[in-house]
N, C-alpha and C positions, 0 to 999 in steps of 0.2 A: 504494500500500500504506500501512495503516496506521502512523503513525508506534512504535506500542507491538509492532508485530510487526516492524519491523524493528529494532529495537534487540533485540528475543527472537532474532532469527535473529544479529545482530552477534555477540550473548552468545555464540552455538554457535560462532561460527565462532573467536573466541578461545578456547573450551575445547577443540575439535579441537586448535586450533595447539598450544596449553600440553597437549597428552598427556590432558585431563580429557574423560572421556566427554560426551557432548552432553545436556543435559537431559532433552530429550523419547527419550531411548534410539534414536536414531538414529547408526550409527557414519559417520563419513565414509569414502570410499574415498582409503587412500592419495595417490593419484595425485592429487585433488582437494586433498588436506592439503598436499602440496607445492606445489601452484599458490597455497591460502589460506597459505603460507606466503614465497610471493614476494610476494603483492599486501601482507602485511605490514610484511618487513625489506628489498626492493627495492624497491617502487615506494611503500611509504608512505602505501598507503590508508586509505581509513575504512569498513568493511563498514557502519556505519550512515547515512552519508553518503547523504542525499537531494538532492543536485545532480541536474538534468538532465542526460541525455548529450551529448559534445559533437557537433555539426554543424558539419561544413566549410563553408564558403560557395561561393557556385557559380562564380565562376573560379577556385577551389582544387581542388573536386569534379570541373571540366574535366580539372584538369592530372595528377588519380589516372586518371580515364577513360580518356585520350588515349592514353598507352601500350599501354591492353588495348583497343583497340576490336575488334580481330581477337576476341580471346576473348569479348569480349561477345557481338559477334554470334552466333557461336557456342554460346553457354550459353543465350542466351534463347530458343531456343525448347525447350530440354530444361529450365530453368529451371520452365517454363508446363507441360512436361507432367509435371513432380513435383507441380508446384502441384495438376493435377485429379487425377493418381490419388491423393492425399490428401484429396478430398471440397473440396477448397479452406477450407472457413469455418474459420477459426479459425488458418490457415495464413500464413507469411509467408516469402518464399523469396527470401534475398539472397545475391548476388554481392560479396565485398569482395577488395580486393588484400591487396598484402601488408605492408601498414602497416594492414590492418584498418579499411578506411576501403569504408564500401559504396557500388558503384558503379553496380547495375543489383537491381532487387527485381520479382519478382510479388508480387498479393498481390488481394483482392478489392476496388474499390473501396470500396465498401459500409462497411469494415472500416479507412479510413482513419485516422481519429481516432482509433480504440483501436490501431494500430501506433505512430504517432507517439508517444504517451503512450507507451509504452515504449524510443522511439528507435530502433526498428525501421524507417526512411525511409531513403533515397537521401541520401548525404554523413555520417551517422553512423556516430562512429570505435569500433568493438570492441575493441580494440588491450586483452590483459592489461593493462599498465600505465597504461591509463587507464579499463579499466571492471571489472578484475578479473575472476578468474575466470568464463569465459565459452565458447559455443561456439566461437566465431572468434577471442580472444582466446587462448586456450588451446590451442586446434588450429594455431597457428604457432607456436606454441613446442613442442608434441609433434613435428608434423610427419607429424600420423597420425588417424584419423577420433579424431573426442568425441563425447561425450554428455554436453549438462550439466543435469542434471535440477533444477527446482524449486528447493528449498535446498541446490543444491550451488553454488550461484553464491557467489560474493563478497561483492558487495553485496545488501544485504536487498530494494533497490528492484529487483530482478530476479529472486526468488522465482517471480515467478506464471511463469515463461519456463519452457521445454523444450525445447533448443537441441541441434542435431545438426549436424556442424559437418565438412566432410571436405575435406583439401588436392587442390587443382591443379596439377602440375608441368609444367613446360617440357621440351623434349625433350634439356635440358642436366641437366635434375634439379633448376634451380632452383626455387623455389615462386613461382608466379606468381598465384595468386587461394585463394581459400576459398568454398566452397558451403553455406551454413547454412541449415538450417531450422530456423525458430522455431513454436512453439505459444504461444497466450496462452492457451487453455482447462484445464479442468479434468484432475487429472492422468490422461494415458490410460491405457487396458488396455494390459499387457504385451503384449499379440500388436499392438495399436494402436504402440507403443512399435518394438518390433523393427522391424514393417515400415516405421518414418518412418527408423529406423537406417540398415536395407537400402538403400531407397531411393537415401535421400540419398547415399550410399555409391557405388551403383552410377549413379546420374545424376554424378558427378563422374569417376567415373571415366569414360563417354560421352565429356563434355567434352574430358576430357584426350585421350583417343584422337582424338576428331576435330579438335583442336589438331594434335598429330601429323603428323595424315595431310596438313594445311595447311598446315606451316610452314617448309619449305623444299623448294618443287616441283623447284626446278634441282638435286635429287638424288637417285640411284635410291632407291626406299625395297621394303625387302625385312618381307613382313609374313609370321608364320610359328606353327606352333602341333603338337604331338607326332601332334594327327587334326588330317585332313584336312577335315575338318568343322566345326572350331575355326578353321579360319583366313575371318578375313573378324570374323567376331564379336568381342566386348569383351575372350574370353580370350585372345587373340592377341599374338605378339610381333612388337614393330614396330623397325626399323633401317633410317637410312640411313648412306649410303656413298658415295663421291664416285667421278668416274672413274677414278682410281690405287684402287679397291677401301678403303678407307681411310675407317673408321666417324667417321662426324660426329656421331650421336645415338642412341640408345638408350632404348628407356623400362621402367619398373620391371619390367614384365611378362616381359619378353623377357631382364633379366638375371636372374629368378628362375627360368626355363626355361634358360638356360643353366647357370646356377650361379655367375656370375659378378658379379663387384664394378662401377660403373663408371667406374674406374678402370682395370681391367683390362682395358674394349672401348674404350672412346672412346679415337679416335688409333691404334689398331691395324688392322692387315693384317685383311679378314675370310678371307683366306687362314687367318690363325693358326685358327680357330676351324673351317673345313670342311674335312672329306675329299675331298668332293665338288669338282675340278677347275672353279676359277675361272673360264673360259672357258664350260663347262659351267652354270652359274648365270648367265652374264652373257647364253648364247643364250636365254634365256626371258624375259627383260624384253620387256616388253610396256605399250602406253600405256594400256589400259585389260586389266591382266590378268582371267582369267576362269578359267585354269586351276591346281589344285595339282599341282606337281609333288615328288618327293619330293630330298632332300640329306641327308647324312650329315656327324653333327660330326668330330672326330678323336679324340672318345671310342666312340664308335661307333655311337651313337645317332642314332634316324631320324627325319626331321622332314618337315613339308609346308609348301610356301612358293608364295608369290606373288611375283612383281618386277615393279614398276612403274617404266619408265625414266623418265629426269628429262622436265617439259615446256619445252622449248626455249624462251627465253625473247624475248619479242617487243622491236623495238624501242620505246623510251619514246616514246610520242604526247603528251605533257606537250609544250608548247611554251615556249621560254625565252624571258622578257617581261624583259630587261632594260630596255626602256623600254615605255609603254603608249601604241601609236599607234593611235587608235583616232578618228575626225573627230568621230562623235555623242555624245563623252564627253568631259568635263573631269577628268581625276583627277591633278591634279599635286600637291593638297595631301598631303604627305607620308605621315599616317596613310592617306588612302586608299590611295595604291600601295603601301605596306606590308600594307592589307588585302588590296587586290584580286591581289598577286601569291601573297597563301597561302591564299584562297579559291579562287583557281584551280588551285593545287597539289592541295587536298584535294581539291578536287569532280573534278579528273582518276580521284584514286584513289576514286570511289564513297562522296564523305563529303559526308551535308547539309550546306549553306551554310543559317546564316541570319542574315537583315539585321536590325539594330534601327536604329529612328532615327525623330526627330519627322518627323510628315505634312509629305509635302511634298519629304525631302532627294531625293531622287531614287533610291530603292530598286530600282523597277523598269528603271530609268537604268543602275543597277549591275548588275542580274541578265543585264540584256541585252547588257550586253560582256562580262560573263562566258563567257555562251553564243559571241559574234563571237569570243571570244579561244581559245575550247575545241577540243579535238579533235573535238567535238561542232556544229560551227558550220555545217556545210552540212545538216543535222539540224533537225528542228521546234523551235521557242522558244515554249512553251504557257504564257501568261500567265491567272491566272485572279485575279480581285476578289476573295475571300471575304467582304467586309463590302457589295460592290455588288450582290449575287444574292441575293433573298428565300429563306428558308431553305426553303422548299415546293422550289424547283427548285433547289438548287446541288444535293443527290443526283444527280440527271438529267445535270448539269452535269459532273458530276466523273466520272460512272463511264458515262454513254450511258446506253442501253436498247431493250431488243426492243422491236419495231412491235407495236403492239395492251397492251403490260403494264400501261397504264395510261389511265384517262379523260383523252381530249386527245392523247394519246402518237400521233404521227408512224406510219403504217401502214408504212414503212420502218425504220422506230425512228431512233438518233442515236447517232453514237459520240463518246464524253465526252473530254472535257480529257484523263484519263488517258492512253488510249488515241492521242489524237492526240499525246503527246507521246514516244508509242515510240520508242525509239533517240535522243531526243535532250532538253531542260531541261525540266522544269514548273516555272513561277515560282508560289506560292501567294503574295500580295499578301494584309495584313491575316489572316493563317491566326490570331490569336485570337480571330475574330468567326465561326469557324466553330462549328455546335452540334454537343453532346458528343457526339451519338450517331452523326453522322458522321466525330468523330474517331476511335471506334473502328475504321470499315472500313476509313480509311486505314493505322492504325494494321498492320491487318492485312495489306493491300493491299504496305506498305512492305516487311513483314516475310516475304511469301511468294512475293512479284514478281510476283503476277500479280491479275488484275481481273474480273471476274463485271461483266459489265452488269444492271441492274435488269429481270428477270423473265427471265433466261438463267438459263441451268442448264449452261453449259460456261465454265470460268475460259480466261482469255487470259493469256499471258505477259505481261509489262510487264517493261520497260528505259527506266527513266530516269534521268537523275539530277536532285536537290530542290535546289530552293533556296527558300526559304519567308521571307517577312517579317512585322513588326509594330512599328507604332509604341509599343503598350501591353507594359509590363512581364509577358514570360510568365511569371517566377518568381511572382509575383506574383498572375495567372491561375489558377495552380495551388495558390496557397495558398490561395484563394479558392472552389476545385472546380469554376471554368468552363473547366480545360483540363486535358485528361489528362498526372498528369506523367509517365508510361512512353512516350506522343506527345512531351513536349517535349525528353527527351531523343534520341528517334527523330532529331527533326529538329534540334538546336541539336549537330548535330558540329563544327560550328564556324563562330563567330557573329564578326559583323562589326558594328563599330560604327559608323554614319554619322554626322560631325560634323554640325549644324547650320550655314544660311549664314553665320550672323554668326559661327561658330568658323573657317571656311574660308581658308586662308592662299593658294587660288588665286582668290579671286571676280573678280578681273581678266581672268584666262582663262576662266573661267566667262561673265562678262560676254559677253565678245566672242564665244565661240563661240554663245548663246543670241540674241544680237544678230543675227550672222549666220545662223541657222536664218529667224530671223521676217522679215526685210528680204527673201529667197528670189532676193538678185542688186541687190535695188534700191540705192540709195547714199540711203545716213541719216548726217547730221550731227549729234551731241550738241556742244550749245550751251555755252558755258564753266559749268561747274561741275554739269552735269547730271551727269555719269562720277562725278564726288566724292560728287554725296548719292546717288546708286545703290548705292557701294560701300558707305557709311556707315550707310546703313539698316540698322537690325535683322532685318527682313524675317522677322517670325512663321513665314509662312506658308512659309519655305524655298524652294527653287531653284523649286516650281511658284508662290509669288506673282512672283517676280523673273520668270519666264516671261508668266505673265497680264500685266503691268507695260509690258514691253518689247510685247509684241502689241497693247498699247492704245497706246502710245505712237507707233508704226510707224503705227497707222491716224489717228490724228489729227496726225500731222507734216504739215506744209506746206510745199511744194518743198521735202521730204527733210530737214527742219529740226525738231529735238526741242529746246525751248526748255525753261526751269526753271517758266514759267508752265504747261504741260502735266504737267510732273510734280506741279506742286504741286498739282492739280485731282486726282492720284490718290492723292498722299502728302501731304494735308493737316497742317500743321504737322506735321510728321514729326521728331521730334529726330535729330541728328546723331548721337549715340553714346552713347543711350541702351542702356544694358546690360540685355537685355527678360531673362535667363535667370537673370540675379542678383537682380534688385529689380521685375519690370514694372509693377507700381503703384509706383514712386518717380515716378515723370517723367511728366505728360501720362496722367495714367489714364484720360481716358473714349476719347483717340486708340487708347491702348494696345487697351480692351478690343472697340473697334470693329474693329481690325485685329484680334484675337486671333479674333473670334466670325464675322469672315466668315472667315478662313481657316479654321475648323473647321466650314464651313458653319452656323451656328447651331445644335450640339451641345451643350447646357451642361453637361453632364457633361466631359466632353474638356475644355474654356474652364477650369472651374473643377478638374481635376486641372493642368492644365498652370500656372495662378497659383497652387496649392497652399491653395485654399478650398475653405469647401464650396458647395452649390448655393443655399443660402439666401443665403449673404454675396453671391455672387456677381450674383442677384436682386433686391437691396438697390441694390446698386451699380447693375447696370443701370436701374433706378427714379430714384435718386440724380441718374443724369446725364442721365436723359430718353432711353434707346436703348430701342427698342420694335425686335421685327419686323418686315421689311417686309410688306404685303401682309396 
């Protein structure tokens, strides 16, 4: 917005607060004069304050998520169908808690860069006290649907908005999220206006109902409504109640049907409240009820109810890993057992895992004792390359396909990665070298649980659980538009970081165990001081050069003898404790970038992110010190 229009809209909003009519004959409503009147004498705004809004950064953005991920799940896909029945374009539909920090958004790609200019993205804080009256900022301080139209905002830089904004409570009555819907288009028609109200309104309210009915199974829940036709649907009143009859939760609907405070029900007998003989309501629970049956309060009034008895609660298949014994793994340096035991906590519970770490650390290493460690272990382990599969067949790859759907396609057809990894891990390897447009049907694929092979027309259940890696920065991907960010959150529930070798505090164990892999029984002696510059090395290429290394060494030993002449023929002048991640061009630069360029197989993109040049310097250099291609 223009700087001259937002100082015109400032003006108003100071002649609101000071009692003086607004210039352009526009009155404010109340209820917005008291909100322009806190972002004034409490939080000490500037309505013409052209700052950007602020964004959290994303292990901040993590630690808002993590709490609600049950909710999220949950709202996204009623989220997505506010978004179409609003025509989508012009639309932006975010999820924030309750520090007003957004944690989950639809929105149309296409339309990315004009949300952002607004600060309408994923980790942008709404919070009144920091963006001024506003949908989401304002609707946790009411505690009750908003509307904040155009120039009812605070600040002038959020004029062009028209924000509908309505609370999610918990089944304690706390507020646990906001659902807002933003427009950045032209001001709509009243009937346009109502039904984005409506809407919004009634998609939060969903939300919360299907929270509800999720969030504490180990107790009866009693769902109920004055017709017997109303129970089961939105207007419904929902309660549970523990085995002593003894209400644990209630939601707003159900105390407005009663007439009651809650206060008055949470903690009480529901004896206090029916006519209707305890015993009597307790014969009709049922695990999936189907039928209303009717109850009587001890006012005298009739009601229709459903009971659903608790689901008995299974034992934990979490396995406790106080230590990780595990023979095809090394993980003793601290941070990783610290990763690897709450990686495996989360992915117990149905939460992506995903790995970062430079090429090489042993990601796929990690994912696969994941799965040895999981309840999931006697289960398929479906590993797939994303960056090794030409992008024409990883589709085929990932999802199968009917016999005959395609030129070349198998008269049997082929059932995909997905699918073979039913009931048990799918490891995606390099998942940001996948293209956009199959990140959508993942996307989709994650979100519905089930799989359409290519040229079928009947979807298949799917039960897996993800674990996905990348050596390249996904935040990053995504700022970029080569990676969907409503996919990166899909899968980054929670992200592990892999040290690199030279940060590794167990490479001695490391060592030996990758020693004894390649030797296969044989007896190999390391000659004095070979073990020291093994450890010593910087090793670019991470736990797969130290592998490559050792297999070359094992075959050129002589009667079982690994001499430092043998090493030095693969680790030419190799510096001892050269710091490659601090300085790599300080020490030995054309060793360094020889080492750097096979380990990334001759990539120079890769070579020159990882020295932090561009592809030209990097060019120069190789020129400089006479490295050509081989071949």
């Amino acid at each position: 917005m223009k700087p001259a229009l937002i100082n015109a809209h400032a003006q108003q909003v100071l002649q609101a607060v000071q009692g003086t009519p607004a210039s352009h004959g526009h009155m404010t409503d109340l209820a917005i004069t008291r909100s322009w009147r806190r972002c004034l004498d409490q939080h000490q705004l500037d309505p013409a304050s052209r700052r950007e809004p602020n964004v959290v950064e994303h292990p901040r953005l993590q630690d808002h998520r993590a709490p609600l991920e049950h909710i999220i799940s949950v709202a996204h896909w009623q989220m997505s169908s506010l978004h179409q029945q609003l025509g989508r374009d012009g639309h932006v539909v975010l999820l924030t808690d309750a520090r007003g920090v957004a944690i989950d958004s639809v929105f149309n790609e296409s339309e990315r860069a004009e949300f952002q200019r607004s600060g309408l993205w994923l980790g942008s804080v709404w919070s009144e006290d920091c963006e001024g009256t506003n949908g989401v900022g304002t609707c946790l301080i009411e505690r009750q649907h908003v509307t904040i139209r155009r120039d009812e905002h605070f600040r002038g830089k959020h004029v062009g908005l028209t924000c509908s904004a309505s609370p999610i409570f918990a089944a304690n009555g706390e507020l646990l999220a906001v659902l807002n819907l933003s427009s950045v288009r032209e001001e709509q028609s009243l009937q346009q206006h109502f039904k984005a109200m409506a809407l919004t309104s009634l998609t939060a309210n969903l939300i919360e109902s299907c929270y509800f009915l999720g969030h504490d199974p180990q107790r009866y829940l009693l769902r109920f409504h004055p017709e017997a036709g109303f129970v089961g649907l939105l207007g419904e009143g929902l309660l549970s109640f523990d085995e002593s009859a003894r209400i644990c939760s209630v939601n707003q609907t159900a105390l407005d049907l009663l007439g009651l405070s809650r206060d008055q029900v949470v903690g009480q007998s529901l004896t206090m409240l029916l006519e209707t003989p305890i015993d009597q309501v307790m014969s009709q629970a049922s695990a999936q009820p189907s039928v209303c049956w009717p109850m009587r309060l001890v006012d005298g009034r009739l009601l229709y109810g459903q009971l659903r008895e608790p689901l008995r609660q299974m034992p934990s298949v979490t396995p406790a890993i106080p230590n990780i014994n595990d023979v095809h793994v090394c993980l003793e340096d601290p941070r990783l057992q610290r990763g690897f035991a709450r990686a495996l906590r989360v992915l117990e519970r149905d939460v992506p895992v995903f790995l970062q770490g430079e090429t090489g650390t042993g990601k796929e290493a990690f994912a696969a004792a994941l799965h040895r460690a999981s309840s999931r272990a006697s289960q398929p382990f479906v590993a797939i390359n994303c960056a090794a599969i030409p992008e024409t067949l990883i589709e085929s790859e990932l999802f199968g396909y009917r016999g005959g759907s395609f030129t070349g396609a198998r008269k049997d057809g082929m059932v995909g990665k997905l699918e073979q990894a039913h009931g048990g891990i799918l490891f995606l390897d390099e998942i940001a070298d996948m293209p956009l447009a199959l990140q959508t049907r993942l996307l989709r694929v994650l979100e519905e649980r089930q799989v359409v092979p290519l040229g079928g027309a009947t979807a298949r259940p799917l039960d897996v659980r993800l674990i996905s890696a990348s050596h390249q920065n996904l935040q990053a991907c995504v700022a970029e538009g080569r990676f969907r960010e409503d996919l990166f959150y899909r899968i980054a529930g929670f992200a592990v970081q892999l040290p690199p070798l030279r940060e590794r505090s167990d490479k001695g164990r490391l060592l030996d165990l990758l020693l004894r892999e390649e030797t296969k029984g044989a007896r190999i002696r390391l000659d004095a001081g070979v073990r020291e510059r093994l450890l010593t090395h910087p090793w670019p290429g991470n736990v797969r050069q130290l592998r490559t290394c050792l297999r070359t060494l094992v075959a050129l030993a002589l009667e079982g003898r690994v001499t430092l002449d043998d090493l030095a023929e693969l680790l030419p002048a190799a510096p001892a404790t050269v710091a490659l991640a601090e300085n790599p061009l300080g020490v030995s630069e054309r060793q360094t970038l020889l080492t750097l360029i096979e380990a990334e197989h001759w990539h120079i993109a890769r070579v020159a992110a990882r020295l932090g040049i561009s592809r030209n310097t990097l060019y120069r250099k190789l020129r400089q010190h006479g490295i050509s291609r081989p071949g």
